[in-house]
VOPAGU-2260 file (C-alpha; in pm, 1 decimal, decimal comma):
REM VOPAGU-2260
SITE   aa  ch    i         X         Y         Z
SITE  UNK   A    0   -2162,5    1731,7    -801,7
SITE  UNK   A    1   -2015,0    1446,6    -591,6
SITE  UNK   A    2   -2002,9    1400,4    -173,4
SITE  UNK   A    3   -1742,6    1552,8     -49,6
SITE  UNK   A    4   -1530,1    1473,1     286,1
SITE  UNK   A    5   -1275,4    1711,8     503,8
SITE  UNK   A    6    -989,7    1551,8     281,8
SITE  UNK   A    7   -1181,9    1665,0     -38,6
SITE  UNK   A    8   -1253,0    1303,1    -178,9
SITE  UNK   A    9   -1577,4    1268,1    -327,8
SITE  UNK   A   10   -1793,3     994,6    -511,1
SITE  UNK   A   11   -1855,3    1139,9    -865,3
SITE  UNK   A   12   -2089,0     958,8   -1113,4
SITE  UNK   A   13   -1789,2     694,5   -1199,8
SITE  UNK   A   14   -1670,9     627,4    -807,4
SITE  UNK   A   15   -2068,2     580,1    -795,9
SITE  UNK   A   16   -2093,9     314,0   -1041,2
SITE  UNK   A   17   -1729,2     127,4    -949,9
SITE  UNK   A   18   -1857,5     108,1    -605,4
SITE  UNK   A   19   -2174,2     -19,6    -710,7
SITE  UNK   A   20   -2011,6    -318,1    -852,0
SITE  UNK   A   21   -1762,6    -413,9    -586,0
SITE  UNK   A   22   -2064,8    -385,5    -396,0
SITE  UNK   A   23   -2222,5    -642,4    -578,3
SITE  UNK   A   24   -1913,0    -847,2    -580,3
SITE  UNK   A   25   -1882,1    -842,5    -219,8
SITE  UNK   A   26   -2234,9    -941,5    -159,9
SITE  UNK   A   27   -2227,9   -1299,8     -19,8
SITE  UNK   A   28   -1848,0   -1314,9      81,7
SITE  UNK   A   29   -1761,3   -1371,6     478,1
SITE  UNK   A   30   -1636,7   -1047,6     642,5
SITE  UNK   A   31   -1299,1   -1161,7     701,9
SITE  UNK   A   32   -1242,0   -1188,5     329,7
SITE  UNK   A   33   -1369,8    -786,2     281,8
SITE  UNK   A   34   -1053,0    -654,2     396,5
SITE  UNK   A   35    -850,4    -846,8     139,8
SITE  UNK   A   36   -1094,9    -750,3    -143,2
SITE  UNK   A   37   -1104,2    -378,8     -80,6
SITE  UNK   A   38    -715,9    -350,0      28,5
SITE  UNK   A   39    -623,6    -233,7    -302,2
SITE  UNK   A   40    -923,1      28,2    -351,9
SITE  UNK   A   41    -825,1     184,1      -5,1
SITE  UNK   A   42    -517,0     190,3     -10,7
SITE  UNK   A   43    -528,0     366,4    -370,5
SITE  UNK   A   44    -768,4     599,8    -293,2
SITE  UNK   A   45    -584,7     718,9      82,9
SITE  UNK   A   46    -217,5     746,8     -66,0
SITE  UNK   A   47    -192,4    1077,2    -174,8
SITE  UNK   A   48    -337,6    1225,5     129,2
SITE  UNK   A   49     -46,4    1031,3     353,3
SITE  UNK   A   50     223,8    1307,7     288,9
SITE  UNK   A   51     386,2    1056,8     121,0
SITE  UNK   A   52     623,5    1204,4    -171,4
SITE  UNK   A   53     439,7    1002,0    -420,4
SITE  UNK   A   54     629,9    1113,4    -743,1
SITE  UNK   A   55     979,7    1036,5    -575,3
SITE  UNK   A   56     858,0     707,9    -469,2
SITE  UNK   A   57     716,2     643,6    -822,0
SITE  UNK   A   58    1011,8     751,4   -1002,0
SITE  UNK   A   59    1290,0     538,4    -765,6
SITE  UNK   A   60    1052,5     247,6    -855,4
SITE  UNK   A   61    1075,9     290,9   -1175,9
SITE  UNK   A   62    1467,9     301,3   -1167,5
SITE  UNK   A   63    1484,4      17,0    -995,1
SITE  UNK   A   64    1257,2    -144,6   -1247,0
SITE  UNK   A   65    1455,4     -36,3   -1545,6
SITE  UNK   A   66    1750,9    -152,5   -1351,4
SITE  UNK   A   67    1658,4    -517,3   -1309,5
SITE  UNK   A   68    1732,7    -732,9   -1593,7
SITE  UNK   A   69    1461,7    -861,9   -1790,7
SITE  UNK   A   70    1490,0   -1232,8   -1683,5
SITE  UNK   A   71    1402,4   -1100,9   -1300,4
SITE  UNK   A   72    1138,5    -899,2   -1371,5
SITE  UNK   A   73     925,1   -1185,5   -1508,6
SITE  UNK   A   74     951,7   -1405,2   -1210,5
SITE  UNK   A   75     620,5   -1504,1   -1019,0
SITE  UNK   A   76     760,1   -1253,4    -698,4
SITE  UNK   A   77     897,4    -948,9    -844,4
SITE  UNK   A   78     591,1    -727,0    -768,7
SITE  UNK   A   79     624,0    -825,4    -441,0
SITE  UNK   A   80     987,2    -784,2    -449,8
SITE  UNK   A   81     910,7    -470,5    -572,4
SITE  UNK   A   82     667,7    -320,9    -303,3
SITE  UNK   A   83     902,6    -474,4     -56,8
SITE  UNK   A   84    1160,4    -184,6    -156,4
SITE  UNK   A   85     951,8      91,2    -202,9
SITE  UNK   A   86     771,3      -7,2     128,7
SITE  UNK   A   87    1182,6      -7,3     262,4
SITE  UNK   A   88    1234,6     345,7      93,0
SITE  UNK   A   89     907,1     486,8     194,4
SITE  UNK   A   90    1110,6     531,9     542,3
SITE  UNK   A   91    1384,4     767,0     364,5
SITE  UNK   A   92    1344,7    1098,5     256,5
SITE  UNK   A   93    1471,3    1260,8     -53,6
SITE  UNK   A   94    1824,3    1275,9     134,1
SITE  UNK   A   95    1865,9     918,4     220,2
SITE  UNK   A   96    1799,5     961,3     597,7
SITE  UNK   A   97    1545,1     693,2     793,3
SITE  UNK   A   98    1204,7     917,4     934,1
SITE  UNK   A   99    1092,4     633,3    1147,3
SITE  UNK   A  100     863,1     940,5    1277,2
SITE  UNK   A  101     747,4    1106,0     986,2
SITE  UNK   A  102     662,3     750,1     871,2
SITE  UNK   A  103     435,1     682,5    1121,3
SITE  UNK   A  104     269,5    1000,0    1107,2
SITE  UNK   A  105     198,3     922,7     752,1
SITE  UNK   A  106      67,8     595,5     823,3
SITE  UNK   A  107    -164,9     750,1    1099,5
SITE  UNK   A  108    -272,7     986,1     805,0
SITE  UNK   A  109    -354,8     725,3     542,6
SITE  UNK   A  110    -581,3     580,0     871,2
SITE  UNK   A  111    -744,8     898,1     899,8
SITE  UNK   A  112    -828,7     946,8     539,3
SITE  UNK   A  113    -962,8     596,1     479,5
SITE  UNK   A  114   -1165,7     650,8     832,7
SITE  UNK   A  115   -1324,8     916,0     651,1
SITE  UNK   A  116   -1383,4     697,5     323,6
SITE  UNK   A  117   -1527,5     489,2     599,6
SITE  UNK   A  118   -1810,1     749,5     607,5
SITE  UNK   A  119   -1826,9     838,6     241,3
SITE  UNK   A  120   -1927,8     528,0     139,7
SITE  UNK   A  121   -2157,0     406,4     379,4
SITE  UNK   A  122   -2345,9     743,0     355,9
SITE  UNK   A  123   -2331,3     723,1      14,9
SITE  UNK   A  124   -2505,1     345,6      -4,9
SITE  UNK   A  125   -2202,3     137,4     -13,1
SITE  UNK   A  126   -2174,9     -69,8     364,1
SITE  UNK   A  127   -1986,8    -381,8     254,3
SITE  UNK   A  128   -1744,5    -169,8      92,9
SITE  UNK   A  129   -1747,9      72,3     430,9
SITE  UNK   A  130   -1683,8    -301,4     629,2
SITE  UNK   A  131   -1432,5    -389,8     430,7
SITE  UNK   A  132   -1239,5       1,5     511,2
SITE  UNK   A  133   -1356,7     -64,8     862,6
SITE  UNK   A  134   -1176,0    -414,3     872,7
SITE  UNK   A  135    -848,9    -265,8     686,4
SITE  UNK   A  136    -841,8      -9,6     962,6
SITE  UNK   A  137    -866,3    -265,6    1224,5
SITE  UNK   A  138    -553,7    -492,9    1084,1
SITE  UNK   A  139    -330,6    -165,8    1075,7
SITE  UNK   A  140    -429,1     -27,3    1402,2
SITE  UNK   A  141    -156,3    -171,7    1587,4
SITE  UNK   A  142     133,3    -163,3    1278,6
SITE  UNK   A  143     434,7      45,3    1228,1
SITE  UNK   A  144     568,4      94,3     912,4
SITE  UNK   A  145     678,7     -83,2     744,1
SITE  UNK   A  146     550,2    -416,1     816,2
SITE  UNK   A  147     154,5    -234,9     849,7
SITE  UNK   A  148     -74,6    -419,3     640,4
SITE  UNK   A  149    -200,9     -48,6     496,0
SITE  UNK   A  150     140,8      79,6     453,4
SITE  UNK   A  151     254,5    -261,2     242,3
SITE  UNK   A  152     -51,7    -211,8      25,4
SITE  UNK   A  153      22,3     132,5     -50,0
SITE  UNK   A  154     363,3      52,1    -142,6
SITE  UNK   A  155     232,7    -226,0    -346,6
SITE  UNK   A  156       6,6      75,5    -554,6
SITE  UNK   A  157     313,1     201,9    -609,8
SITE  UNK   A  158     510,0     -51,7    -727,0
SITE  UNK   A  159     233,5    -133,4    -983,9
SITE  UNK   A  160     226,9     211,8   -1109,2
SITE  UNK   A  161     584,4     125,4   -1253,3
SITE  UNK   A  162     493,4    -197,5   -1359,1
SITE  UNK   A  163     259,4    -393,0   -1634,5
SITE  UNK   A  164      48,0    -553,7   -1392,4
């Protein structure tokens, strides 16, 4: 049985082991590049526990993916093109109206759930993963959605789902 935190993630045999080698792989690099190199991992791992309606998200993605002609989609920027509108419809709900509010509060709740990833990993081993969370936190501290480092990255996770990346 795995460590478990309040928000119910824990490290099972396979988190163990993936861990273990980003470990490794971060061994050696500066700690401003840590944030960078863990982004994707945290923001991952914290998106479903943001109250973010994850499915609806998904599935407008993938409309818009379907939507844009073939010749687009293989240009060097259309992931990013992509995230870019999901992180823009992130701030809607399912009725078309801007939350600026309820946005934030999910932002603050993808903080709090990768503050307490913070804590899983380092108790469970894995500190230059746990500085990398720490150094995520720190860039979003200050940002509003949707420009927030953390909040871009989980639209990006998003965006990918949709996509053969």
């Amino acid at each position: 049985m795995g460590e478990e935190t309040r928000s119910g993630a824990e490290l099972d045999d396979t988190s163990r082991e993936a861990l273990a080698e980003l470990e490794v792989y971060l061994d050696g690099r500066g700690s401003d590049e840590l944030a960078g190199l863990v982004l994707p991992l945290a923001s991952r791992w914290v998106l479903n526990d943001t109250g973010l309606d994850v499915g609806r998200l998904r599935g407008e993605a993938d409309l818009l993916v379907k939507a844009t002609p073939l010749s687009d989609r293989i240009l060097a920027g259309y992931t990013d093109h992509v995230a870019y509108w999901v992180s823009q419809r992130m701030m809607v709900d399912e009725h078309e109206v801007e939350q600026p509010a309820v946005a934030a509060d999910q932002l603050r709740a993808a903080r709090v759930a990768l503050a307490q990833r913070v804590a899983l990993v380092r108790d469970a081993g894995f500190a230059l993963v746990a500085v990398g969370f720490e150094r995520v936190l720190a860039a979003s501290a200050e940002g509003r959605p949707p420009e927030d480092v953390l909040w871009t990255a989980m639209a990006q996770r998003i965006g990918e789902s949709v996509l053969d990346v």
